[in-house]
C-alpha positions as CSV (number, residue, x, y, z in Angstrom):
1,X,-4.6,0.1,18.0
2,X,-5.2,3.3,15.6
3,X,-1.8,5.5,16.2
4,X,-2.6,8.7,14.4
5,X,-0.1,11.7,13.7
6,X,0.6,14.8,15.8
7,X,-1.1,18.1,15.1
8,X,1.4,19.7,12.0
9,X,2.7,22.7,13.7
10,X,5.6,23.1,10.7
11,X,5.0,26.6,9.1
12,X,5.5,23.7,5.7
13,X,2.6,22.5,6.5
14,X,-0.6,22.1,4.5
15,X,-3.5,24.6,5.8
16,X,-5.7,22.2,6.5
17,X,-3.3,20.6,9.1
18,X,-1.4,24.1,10.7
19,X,-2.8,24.3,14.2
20,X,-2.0,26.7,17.4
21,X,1.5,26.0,19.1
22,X,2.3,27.9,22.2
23,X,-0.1,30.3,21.1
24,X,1.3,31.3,18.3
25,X,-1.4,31.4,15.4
26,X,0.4,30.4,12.3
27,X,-2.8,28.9,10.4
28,X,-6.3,27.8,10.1
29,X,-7.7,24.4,10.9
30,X,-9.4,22.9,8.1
31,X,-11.9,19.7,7.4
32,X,-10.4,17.5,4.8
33,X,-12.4,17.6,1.6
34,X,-13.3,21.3,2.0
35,X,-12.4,24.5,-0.1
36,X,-9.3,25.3,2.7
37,X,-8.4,28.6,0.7
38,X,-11.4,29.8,-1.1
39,X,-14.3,30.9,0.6
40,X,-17.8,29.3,-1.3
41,X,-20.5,32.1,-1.4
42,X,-24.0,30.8,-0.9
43,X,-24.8,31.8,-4.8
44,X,-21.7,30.0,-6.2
45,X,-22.0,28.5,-9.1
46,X,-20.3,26.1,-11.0
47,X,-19.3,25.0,-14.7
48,X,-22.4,22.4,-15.8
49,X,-20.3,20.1,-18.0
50,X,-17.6,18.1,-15.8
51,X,-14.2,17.4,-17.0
52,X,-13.0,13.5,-16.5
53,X,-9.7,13.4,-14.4
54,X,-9.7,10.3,-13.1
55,X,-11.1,7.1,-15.3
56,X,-13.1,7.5,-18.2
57,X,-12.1,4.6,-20.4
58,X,-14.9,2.2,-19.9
59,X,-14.7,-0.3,-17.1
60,X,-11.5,-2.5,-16.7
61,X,-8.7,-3.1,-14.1
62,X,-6.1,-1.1,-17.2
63,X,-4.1,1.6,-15.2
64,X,-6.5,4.0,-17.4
65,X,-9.4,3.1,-15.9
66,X,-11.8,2.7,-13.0
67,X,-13.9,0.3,-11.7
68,X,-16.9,1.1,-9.3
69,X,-15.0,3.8,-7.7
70,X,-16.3,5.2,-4.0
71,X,-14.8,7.3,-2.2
72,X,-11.8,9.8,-2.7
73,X,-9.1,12.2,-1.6
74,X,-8.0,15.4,-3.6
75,X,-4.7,16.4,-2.1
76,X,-3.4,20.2,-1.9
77,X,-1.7,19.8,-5.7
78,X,-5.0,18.4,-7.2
79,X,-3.6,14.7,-7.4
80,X,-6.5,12.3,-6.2
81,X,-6.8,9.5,-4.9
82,X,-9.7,6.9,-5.7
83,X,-10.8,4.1,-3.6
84,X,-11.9,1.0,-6.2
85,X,-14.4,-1.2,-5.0
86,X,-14.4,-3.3,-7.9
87,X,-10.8,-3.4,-8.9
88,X,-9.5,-4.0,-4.9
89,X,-7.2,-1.3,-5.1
90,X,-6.3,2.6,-4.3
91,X,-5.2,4.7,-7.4
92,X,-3.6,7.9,-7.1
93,X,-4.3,10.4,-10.6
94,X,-1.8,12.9,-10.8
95,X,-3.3,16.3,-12.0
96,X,-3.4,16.3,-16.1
97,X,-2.8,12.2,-16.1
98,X,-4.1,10.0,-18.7
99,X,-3.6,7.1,-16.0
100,X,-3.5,6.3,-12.5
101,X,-1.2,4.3,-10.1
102,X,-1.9,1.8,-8.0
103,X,-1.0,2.8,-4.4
104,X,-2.7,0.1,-2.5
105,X,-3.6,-3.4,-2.7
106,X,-3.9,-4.3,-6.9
107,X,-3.0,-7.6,-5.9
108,X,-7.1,-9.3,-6.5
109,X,-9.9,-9.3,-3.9
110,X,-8.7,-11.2,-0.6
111,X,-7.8,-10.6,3.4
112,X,-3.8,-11.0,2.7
113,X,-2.0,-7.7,4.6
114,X,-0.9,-6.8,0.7
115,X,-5.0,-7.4,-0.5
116,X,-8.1,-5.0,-0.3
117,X,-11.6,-6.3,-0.6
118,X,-13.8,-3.9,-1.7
119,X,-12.6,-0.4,-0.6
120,X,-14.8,2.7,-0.2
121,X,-12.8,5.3,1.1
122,X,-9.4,6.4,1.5
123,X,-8.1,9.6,3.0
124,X,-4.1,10.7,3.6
125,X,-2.4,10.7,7.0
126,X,0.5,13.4,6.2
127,X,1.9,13.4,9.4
128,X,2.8,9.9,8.4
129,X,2.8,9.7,4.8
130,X,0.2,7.2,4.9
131,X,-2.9,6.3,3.5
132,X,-5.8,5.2,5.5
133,X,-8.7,2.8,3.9
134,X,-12.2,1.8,4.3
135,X,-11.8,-1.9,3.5
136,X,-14.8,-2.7,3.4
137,X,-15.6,-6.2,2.8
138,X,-12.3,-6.9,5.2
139,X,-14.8,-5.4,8.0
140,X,-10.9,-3.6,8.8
141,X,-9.4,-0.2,8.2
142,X,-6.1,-0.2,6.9
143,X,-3.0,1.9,7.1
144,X,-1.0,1.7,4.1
145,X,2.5,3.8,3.3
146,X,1.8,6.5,1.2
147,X,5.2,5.7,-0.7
148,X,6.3,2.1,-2.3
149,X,4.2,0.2,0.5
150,X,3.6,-3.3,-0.6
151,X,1.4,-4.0,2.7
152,X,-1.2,-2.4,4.8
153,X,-1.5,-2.8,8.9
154,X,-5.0,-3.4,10.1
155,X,-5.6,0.0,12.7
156,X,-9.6,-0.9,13.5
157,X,-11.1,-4.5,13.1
158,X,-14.3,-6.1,13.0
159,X,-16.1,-2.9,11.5
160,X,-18.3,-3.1,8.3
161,X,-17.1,0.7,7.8
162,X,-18.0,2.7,4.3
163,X,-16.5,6.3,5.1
164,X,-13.7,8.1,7.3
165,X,-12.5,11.4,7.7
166,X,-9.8,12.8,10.1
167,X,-10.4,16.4,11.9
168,X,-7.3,18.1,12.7
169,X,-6.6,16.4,15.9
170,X,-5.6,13.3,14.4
171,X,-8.6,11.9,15.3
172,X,-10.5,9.8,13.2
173,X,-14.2,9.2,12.7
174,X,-15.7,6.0,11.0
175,X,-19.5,4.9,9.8
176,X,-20.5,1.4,10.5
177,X,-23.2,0.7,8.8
178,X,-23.7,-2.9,10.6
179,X,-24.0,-0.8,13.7
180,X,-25.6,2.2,12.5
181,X,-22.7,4.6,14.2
182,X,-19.9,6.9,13.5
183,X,-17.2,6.0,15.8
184,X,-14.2,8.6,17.0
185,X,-10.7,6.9,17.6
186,X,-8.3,9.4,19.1
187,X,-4.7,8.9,19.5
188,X,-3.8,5.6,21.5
189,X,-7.5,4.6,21.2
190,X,-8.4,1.3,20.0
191,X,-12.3,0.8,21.0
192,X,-13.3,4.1,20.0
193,X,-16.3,6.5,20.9
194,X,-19.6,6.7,19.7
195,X,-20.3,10.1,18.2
196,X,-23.4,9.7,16.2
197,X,-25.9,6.7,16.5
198,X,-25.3,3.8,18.5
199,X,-28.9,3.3,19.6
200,X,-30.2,0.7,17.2
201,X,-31.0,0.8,13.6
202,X,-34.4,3.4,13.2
203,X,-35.2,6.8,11.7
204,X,-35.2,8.3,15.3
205,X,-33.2,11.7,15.7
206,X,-31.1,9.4,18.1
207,X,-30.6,7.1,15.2
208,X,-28.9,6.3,12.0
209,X,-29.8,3.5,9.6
210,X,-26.9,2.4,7.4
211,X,-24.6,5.7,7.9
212,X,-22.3,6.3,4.6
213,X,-19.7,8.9,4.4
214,X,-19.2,10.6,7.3
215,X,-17.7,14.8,7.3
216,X,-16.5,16.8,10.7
217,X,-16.0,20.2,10.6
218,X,-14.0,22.5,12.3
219,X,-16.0,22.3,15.7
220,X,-16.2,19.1,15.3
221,X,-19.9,18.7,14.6
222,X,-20.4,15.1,12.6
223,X,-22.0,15.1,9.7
224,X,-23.5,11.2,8.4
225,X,-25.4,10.4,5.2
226,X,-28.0,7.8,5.4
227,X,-28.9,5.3,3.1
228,X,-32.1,4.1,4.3
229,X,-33.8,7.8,5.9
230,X,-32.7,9.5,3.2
231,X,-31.5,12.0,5.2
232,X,-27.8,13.9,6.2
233,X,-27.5,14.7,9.9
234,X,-25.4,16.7,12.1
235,X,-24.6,15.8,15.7
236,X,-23.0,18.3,17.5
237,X,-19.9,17.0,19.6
238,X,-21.4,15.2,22.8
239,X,-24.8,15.7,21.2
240,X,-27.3,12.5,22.4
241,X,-29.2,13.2,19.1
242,X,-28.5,14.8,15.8
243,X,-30.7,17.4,13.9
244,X,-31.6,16.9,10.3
245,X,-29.9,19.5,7.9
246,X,-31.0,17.8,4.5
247,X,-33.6,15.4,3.3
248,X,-35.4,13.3,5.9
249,X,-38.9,13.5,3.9
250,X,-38.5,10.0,2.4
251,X,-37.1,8.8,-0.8
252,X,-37.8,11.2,-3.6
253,X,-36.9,14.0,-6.5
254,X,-38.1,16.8,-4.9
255,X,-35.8,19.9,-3.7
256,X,-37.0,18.4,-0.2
257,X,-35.6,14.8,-0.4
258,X,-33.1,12.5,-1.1
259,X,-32.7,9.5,-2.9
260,X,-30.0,7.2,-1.2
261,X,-27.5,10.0,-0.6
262,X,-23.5,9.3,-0.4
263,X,-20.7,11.5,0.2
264,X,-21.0,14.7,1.9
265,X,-19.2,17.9,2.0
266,X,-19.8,21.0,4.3
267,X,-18.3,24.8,3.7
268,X,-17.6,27.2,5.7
269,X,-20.7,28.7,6.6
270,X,-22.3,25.3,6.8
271,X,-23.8,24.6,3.5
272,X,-24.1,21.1,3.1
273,X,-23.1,19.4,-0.2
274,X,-24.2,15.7,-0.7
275,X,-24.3,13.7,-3.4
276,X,-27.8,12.8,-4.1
277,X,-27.2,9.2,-5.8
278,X,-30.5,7.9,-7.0
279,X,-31.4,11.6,-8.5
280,X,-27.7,11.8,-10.1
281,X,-27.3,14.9,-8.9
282,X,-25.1,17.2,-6.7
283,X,-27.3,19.4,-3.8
284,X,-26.5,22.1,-1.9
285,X,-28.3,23.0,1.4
286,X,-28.2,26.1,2.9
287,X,-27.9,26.1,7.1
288,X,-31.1,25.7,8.3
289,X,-32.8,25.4,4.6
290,X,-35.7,23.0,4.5
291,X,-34.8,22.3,0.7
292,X,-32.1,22.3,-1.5
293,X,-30.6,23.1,-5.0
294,X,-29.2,21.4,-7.9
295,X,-25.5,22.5,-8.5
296,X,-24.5,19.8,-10.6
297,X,-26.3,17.0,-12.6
298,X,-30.3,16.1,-12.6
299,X,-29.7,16.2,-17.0
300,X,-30.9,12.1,-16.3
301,X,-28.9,9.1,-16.0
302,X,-26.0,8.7,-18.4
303,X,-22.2,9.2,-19.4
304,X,-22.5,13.0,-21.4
305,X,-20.2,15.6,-19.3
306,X,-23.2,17.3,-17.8
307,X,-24.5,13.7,-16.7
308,X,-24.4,11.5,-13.6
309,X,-24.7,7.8,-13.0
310,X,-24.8,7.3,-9.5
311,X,-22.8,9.7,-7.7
312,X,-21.0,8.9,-4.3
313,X,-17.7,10.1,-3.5
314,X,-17.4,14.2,-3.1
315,X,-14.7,16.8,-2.5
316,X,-13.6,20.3,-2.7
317,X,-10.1,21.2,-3.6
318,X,-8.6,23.7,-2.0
319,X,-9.5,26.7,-5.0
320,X,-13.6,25.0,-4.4
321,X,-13.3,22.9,-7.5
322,X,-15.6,19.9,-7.2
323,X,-15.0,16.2,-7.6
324,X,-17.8,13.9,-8.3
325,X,-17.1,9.9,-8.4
326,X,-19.3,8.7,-11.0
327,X,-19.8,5.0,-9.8
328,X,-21.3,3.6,-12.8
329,X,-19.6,5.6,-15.4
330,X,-16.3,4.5,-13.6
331,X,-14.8,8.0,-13.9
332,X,-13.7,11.2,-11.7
333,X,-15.7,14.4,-12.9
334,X,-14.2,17.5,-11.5
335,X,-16.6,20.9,-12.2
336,X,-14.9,23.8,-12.0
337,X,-15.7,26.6,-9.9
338,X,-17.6,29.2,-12.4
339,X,-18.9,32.1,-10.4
340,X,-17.8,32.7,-6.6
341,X,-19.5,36.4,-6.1
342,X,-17.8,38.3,-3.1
């Protein structure tokens, strides 16, 4: 059964998890992965040659390197944390390291509670200084202590998940891409509620076909790439269909498609960010654009700071850095914020 933490009502508390208490306003709720204290103009721009802060080193299962990496969290101090899909593990990359730490699993590919077996995402639980996993080839999502934990707890079986966010509830929201639906588990909740999909693998507007990462903002609209439409949707809470926000015109280059996107991101005045894998690039979609830009990438395929190799893990940090996992260059790229006009 997923137990997830309280709403942080400690004036301590990270912005993105203060809520109201007794009606005293002490903060704002914010979605994990966005800017929480910068606000991203439409016209932002940002610096076109990345800097490598996670990985880097070539492929390899050293302590300095990455394999495969998917899906990550940047927490409030910049320190990320990478999910492995190659490696079996979660690292955490303190801001400045030359090498990671292993976190979670390490201990080879298997089902063991102290294994992983092919993660793809992992986001924190602070309320209890946990870690919670896609693990993917498990068909399970794990809670693992954020501190010296040698083991995880299976919170949600028999689900061929691939990305997971929490909104500010507590709740959290899972793709399963064998059942083509984002699921919501609140507190105490073990089945779950379908929130997006559910009705059968198709390119209807009622439909999803092998949902990736998933992102919920603050009203708790879902937001689901898909790898087969080539689309990122929004379904509106207790929506029976979603709209399309980006892509949907079939696989292609053009500012109008999508090529297999991965992770998405959304700001605060609902710009959708996604990365765009089989274009190696990083778009940007306006609310209620019928085409996108190119903020990062698109120089072609290959390792050079301003290039991508299959992009698929994103995130803000809280100052609207972004974070790029470059899967088949193995490495983090963080590009900074540039120009942010008022």
């Amino acid at each position: 059964m997923f137990n997830s933490k309280r709403p942080c009502v400690r004036k301590d508390c990270p912005l993105a998890q203060r809520t109201v208490r007794d009606g005293d306003l002490i903060g704002i709720n914010y979605p994990l992965r966005s800017p929480s204290s910068t606000n991203i103009h439409p016209n932002a721009r940002w610096q076109q040659n990345g800097i490598t802060v996670a990985g880097g080193n070539r492929q390899g299962n050293g302590i300095n390197q990455l394999s495969n990496p998917c899906g990550l969290y940047v927490d409030d101090d910049q320190t990320i944390y990478v999910a492995e899909w190659s490696n079996h593990r979660i690292v955490e990359w303190k801001r400045g390291a030359t090498s990671g730490q292993v976190v979670a699993g390490g201990n080879g590919q298997g089902s063991g509670d102290h294994q992983l077996y092919n993660p793809t995402d992992v986001i924190i639980d602070k309320e209890r200084d946990s870690l919670i996993i896609c693990d993917r080839s498990n068909k399970r999502v794990v809670r693992w202590p954020r501190r010296n934990g040698t083991s995880g707890e299976t919170i949600i079986s028999n689900i061929a998940c691939w990305g997971l966010t929490m909104d500010e509830n507590g709740s959290l929201y899972v793709t399963d891409d064998g059942k083509d639906e984002v699921r919501r588990y609140r507190r105490g909740e073990s089945q779950g509620t379908v929130v997006a999909g559910g009705n059968g693998r198709g390119n209807r507007l009622d439909q999803l076909s092998r949902p990736q990462y998933v992102f919920v903002d603050r009203d708790h609209s879902v937001y689901v790439t898909e790898w087969d439409n080539h689309r990122v949707m929004k379904w509106m809470e207790g929506a029976k269909e979603g709209i399309v926000v980006a892509g949907g015109q079939g696989e292609g280059n053009d500012l109008t498609q999508l090529s297999y996107p991965r992770g998405v991101v959304v700001d605060q005045l609902g710009t959708v960010y996604v990365a765009d894998w089989g274009n190696n690039r990083i778009m940007r979609w306006p609310k209620g654009a019928t085409q996108g830009s190119v903020i990062v990438g698109e120089n072609g395929r290959g390792e050079q700071s301003n290039q991508l190799n299959g992009p698929i893990g994103l995130s803000f940090d809280r100052h609207g850095n972004l974070y790029v996992i470059d899967w088949e260059n193995h490495r983090v790229q963080k590009f900074e914020l540039q120009s942010n006009p008022n």
